[in-house]
N, C-alpha and C positions, 0 to 999 in steps of 0.2 A: 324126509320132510315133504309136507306138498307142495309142489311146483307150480304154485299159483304168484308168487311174486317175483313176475317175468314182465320185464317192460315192455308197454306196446312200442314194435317196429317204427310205429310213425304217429306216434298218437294225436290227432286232430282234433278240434273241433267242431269238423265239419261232419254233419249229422244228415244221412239221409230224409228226406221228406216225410217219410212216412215213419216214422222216428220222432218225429220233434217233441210230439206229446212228453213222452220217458225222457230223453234226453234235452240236458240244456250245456251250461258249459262243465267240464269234466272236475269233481273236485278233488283237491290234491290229498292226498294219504300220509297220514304222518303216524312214528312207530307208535303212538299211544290210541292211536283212534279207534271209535268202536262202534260208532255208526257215520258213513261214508255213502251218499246218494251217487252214480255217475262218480267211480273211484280212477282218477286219472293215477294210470302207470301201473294198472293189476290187472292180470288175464290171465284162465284158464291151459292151466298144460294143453287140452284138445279143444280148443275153442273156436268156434266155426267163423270165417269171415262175416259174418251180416249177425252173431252175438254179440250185444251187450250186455255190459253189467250197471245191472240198475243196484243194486244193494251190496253192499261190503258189512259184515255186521262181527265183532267180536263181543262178548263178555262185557254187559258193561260194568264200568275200571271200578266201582263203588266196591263191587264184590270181591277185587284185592285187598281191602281195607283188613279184614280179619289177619290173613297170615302177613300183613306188612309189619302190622303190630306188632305181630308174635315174634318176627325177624325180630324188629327192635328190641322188645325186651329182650330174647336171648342174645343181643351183641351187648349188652349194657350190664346185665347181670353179673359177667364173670368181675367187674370192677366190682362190686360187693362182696363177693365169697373170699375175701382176707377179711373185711371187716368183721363176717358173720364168724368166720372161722375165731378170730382173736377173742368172739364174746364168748365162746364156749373153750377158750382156755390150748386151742391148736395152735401149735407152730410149723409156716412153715415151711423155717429153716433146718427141719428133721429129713425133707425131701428133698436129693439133689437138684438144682437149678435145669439141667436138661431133661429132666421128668416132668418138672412141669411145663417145661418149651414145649415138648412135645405133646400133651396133653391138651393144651392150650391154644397150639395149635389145630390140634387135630379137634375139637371145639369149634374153633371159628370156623374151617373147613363144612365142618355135618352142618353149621346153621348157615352159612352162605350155599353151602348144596342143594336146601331144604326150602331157601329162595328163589335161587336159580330155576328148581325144577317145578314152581308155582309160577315166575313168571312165562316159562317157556310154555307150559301148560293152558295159560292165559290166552299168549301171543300164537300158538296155530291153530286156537280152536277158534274156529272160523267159521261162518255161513255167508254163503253166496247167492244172489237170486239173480238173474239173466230173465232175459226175453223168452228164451227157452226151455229153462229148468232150475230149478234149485239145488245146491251143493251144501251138503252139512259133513264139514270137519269135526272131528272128534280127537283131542288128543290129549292120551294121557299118559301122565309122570313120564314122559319121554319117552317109553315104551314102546308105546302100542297106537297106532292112528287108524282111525276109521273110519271113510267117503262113503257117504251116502248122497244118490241122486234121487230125481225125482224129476219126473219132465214134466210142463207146467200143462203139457193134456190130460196127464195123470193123477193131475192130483185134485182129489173130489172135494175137501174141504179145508179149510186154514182157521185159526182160533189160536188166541192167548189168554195168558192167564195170569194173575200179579197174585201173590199169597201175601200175606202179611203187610203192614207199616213201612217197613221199609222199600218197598219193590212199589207202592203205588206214593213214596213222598216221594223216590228217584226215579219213577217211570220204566221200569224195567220188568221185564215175565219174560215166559218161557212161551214162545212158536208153535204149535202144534199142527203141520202138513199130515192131512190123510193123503195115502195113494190110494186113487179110486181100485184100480185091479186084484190088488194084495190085502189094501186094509191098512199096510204096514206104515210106522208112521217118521216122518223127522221132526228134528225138534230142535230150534236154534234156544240153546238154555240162556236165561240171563238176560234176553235182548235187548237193547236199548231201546225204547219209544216201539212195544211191541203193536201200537194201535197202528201207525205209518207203515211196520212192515205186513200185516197181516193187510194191510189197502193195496200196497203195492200187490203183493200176492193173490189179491181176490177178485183186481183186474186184469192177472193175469189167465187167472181161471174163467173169468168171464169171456175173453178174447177169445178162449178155446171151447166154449161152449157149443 
């Protein structure tokens, strides 16, 4: 997992002078959050004394909305399939009672699995923006996680993008970080309020000009 929800040592307040701008008071992080300004109680595995974190951003939650659905109907549906079964003339009291424990079972299991592994998917895919650099987490189906940086002198240009109805009635697109050196690029998908984060980032690029 990444080792970014590690509490700060002594977390303050108190903000250096030349700080003040970025920081004001730290806001607190709750497990559903998905855009977070100054996230009190999140730091970086290697994170240097005199970094903060100015952006916390995950997924915004709107885009759980498809597979939450689909959870629901597949918990809901097994209560129908006697009915469906009785109109086409099955019984069934032909199949012993532990056949279908176990089947019925192993059912709710695959669909609370099928859950699980959307929201866990959700919950570490994560982008980070610091004074410093930008962090994009990638994680998928529990698998496989991917960290990508990008230091905020390197990176030549930022833009978003909203597609369709739905991404500009709930204000959310996809991030797009160039590294100046490589070309290569990050990409916080989903972001909530991508016009705030692409500001934040394009002061940062400016600072390093």
């Amino acid at each position: 997992m990444p080792d970014i929800f590690i509490d700060q040592p002594k977390p303050t307040t108190e903000i250096p002078e030349e700080h003040h701008e970025h920081h004001r008071l730290p806001n607190k992080l709750s497990m559903l959050s998905t855009f977070v300004r100054d996230p009190l109680g999140v730091a970086l595995a290697e994170q240097h004394e005199d970094e903060h974190i100015l952006l916390f951003i995950r997924r915004d939650f709107v885009t759980n909305i498809p597979w939450i659905l689909s959870t629901l109907i597949l918990l809901i549906l097994p209560f129908f399939v006697p009915a469906l079964f009785q109109e086409a003339t099955f019984s069934f009291a032909i199949i012993p009672t532990s056949i279908i424990i176990i089947i019925t079972s192993l059912y709710f299991l695959i669909v609370l699995g099928f859950a699980f592994a959307n929201f866990v998917t959700w919950f570490y895919d994560i982008g980070i923006v610091t004074e410093k650099r930008a962090v994009d987490i990638d994680f998928y189906n529990i698998s496989f996680v991917s960290v990508a940086t990008a230091r905020a002198q390197d990176l030549k240009d930022v833009r978003y993008s909203q597609r369709g109805f739905f991404e500009s009635l709930f204000d959310y697109g996809d991030v797009t970080l160039v590294v100046e050196a490589s070309g290569e690029t990050l990409t916080f998908e989903k972001a909530p309020r991508p016009a705030e984060v692409v500001s934040t980032l394009s002061a940062l690029i400016g600072g390093h000009a």
